[in-house]
C-alpha positions in Angstrom: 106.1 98.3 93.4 104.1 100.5 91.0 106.6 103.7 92.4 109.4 101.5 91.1 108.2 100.1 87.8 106.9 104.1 86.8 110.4 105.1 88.2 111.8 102.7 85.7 109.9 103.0 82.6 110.0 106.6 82.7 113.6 106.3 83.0 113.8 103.6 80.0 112.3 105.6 77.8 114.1 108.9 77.9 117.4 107.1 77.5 115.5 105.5 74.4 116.0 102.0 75.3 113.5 99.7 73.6 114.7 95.9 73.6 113.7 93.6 77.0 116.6 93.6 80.0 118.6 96.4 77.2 118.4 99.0 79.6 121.2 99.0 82.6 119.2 100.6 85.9 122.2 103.6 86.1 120.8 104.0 89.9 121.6 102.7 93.5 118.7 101.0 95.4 119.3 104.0 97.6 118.5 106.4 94.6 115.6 104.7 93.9 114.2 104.8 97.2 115.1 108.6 97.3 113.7 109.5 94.0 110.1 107.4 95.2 109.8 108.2 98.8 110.1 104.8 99.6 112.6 102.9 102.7 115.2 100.8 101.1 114.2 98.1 102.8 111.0 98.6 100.7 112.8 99.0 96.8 115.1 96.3 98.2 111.6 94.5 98.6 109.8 95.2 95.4 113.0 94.6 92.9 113.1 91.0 94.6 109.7 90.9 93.8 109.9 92.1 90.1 112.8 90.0 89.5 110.8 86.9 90.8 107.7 88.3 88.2 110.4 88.4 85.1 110.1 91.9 85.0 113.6 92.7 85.6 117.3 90.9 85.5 119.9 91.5 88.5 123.2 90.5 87.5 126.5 90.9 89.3 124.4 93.4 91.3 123.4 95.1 88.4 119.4 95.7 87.4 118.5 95.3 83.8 114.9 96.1 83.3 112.7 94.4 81.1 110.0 96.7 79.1 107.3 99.4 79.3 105.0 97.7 81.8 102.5 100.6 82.7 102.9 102.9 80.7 101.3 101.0 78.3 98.6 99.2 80.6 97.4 102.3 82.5 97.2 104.5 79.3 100.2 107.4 80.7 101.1 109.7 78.2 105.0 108.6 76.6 106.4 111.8 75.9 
């Protein structure tokens, strides 16, 4: 899940989205699992998962993501 939620914050932030569930995921599970190194099966896994944790929103298949989860716990650089 941490591939996923870097994945998606970096994302986030270069397209400048600031505001919880404003940003529209503009990639496929399959992407995702492409861009991480991860099986499907596994992002399929772990966006169940973050959706459960409140972290993101799926609607009408669609994932909406929430906020800047580690790159503000872990200290990464926001560029």
């Amino acid at each position: 899940m941490k591939r996923v939620t870097k994945l998606l914050d970096f994302v986030k932030m270069r397209f400048g989205y600031t505001a919880d569930f404003s940003f529209k995921v503009p990639y496929t599970r399959n992407q995702i699992a492409s861009f991480t190194g991860l099986r499907v099966e596994t992002i399929i896994r772990a966006i169940r998962k973050m959706e459960l944790d409140g972290k993101l929103l799926i609607k009408e298949g669609k994932i909406y993501y929430q906020f800047l989860f580690l790159l503000l716990t872990e200290g990464l650089p926001i560029y």
